[in-house]
N, C-alpha and C positions, 0 to 999 in steps of 0.2 A: 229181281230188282236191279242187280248188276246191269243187267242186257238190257233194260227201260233206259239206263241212266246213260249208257251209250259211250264211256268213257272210253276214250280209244287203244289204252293200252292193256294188250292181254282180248280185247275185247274177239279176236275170231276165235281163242281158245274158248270162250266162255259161249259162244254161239256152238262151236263144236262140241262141245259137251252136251247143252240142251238138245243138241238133233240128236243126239245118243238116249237122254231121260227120255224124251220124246214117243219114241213106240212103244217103252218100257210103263206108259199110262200117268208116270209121274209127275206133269206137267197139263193134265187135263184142265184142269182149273185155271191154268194161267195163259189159254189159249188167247185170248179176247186180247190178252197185254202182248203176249209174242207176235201177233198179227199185230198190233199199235208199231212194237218197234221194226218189227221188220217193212212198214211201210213209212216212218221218217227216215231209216239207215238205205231206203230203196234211194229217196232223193238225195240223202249226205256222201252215197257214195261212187254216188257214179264216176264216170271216169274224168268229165269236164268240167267238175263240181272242184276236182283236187287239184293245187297249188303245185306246178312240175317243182321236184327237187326239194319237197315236203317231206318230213317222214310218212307221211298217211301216203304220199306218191309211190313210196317203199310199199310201203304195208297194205294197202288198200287190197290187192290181188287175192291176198290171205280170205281179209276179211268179207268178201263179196263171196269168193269157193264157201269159206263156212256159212255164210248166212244164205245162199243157195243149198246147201246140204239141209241145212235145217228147215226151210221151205219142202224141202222133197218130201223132209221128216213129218212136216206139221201137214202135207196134203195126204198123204196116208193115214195118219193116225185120225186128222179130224175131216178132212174131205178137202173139197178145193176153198178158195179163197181168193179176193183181190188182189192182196200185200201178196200173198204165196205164190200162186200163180204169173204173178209178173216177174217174181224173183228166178224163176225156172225159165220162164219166157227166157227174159235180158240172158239169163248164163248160158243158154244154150246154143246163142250166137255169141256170148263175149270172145273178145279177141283172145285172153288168156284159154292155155290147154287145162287149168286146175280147177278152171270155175268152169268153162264146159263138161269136165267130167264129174262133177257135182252137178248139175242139171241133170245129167245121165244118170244121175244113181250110185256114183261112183264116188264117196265124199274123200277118198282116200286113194289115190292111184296108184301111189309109188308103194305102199303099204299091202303088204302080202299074207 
């Protein structure tokens, strides 16, 4: 319900977590709503969508790596998808190096 309602603070921690419940099966059921929001958060976040010198201008980078991670998460656990699939598309050319290696599989780079 958090990750539906899209509130923007806090909001990549709460994507990075779901990509975690995610292969863990716990979120089977809420597939259908995860692909809903991860394909309005595809349009709200893109890069020309955000107000330069916004906090989301700050924060956006965050939130795109997580909800990329979580796409990587939700094409494995339930197969491909629309919303999923473009989320890995878009990251695996973003200009950011955090949300590239979240396409890759890599939700956590600096993290060892």
């Amino acid at each position: 319900v958090v990750f539906e309602a899209r509130r923007p603070t806090g909001l990549h921690a709460v994507a990075r977590v779901l990509a975690r419940l995610v292969p863990a099966g716990l979120l089977d059921q809420a597939a259908s709503r995860l692909e809903r929001a991860l394909s309005i958060l595809g349009v709200q976040t893109r890069y020309e969508a955000i107000a330069l010198g916004s906090w989301d201008a700050v924060s956006v980078s965050l939130l795109r790596a997580a909800c990329v991670g979580l796409a990587v998460a939700m094409v494995d656990r339930f197969g491909s998808s629309e919303a999923a699939d473009a989320w890995i598309a878009d990251g695996s050319v973003d200009g950011l190096p955090e949300v590239r290696a979240a396409a890759a599989g890599d939700p956590d780079p600096d993290e060892d």
